[in-house]
C-alpha positions in Angstrom: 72.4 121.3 225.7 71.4 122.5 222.3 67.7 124.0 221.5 64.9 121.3 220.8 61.4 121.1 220.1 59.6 119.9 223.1 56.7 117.6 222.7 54.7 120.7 224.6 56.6 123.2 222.1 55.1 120.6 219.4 51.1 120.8 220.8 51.5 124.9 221.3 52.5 125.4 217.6 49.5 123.1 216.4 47.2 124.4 218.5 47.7 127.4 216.9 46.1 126.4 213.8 42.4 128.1 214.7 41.8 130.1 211.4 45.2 132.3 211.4 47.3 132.5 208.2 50.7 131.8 210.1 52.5 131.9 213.2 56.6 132.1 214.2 57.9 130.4 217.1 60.9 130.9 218.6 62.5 128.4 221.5 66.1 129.2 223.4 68.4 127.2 225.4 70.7 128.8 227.8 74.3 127.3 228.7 77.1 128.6 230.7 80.6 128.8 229.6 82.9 130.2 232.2 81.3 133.8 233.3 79.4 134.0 229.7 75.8 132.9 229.3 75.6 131.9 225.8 71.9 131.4 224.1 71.3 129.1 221.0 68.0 129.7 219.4 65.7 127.9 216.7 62.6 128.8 215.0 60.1 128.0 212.5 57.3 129.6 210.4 54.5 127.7 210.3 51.8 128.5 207.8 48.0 127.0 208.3 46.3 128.3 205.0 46.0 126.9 202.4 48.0 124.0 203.6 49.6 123.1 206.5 53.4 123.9 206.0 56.1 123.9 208.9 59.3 125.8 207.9 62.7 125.7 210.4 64.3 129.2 210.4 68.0 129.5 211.0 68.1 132.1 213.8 70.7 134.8 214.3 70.7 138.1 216.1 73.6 141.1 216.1 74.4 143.1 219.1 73.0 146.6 219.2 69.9 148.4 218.5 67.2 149.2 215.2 67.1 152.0 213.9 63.6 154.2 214.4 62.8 153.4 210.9 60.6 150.5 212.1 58.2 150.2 208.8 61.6 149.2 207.1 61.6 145.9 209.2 57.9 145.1 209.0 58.5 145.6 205.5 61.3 143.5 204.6 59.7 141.0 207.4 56.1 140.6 205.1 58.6 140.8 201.4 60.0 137.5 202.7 57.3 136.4 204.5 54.8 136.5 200.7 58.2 135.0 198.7 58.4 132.1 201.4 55.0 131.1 201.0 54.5 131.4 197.4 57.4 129.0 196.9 56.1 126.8 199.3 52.4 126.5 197.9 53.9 126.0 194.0 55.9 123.3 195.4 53.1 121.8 197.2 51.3 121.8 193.9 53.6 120.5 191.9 54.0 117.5 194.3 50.3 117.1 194.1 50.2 117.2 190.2 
């Protein structure tokens, strides 16, 4: 079976909405194939302020460990984060104009 959003997966993310910026969610599904597990994953990025924006991710992961360099990550992780929401606030205020 493929990875959904559950109706309870739905009411977590928007109960989430209590005065934070944004929240990710992540949900897996699990399937056997012969002796392999295999995993399928989906996500989404929802933002809360200044408007209420739900984003699907595409979701991919690569075997092996990070690096230490941790700040790297949370660094590239907030670039995108900012460029992702600026695009999606101009575009919400160009639909409003």
């Amino acid at each position: 079976m493929s990875c959904f959003w559950s109706g309870t997966d739905d009411n977590a993310r928007k109960s989430l909405n209590d005065g934070r910026f944004m929240a990710f969610a992540v949900v897996t599904a699990y399937s056997k194939k012969g002796d392999d597990i295999e995993v399928d994953y989906k996500g989404c990025v929802n933002f809360y302020k200044p408007y209420n924006i739900e984003i699907d991710c595409d979701m991919y992961y690569e075997d092996g460990y990070l690096d230490d360099d941790y700040n790297k990550y949370i660094d590239e992780y907030i670039k995108t984060r900012d460029e992702i929401f600026e695009e999606k606030v101009k575009a919400k205020q160009d639909e409003m104009n």
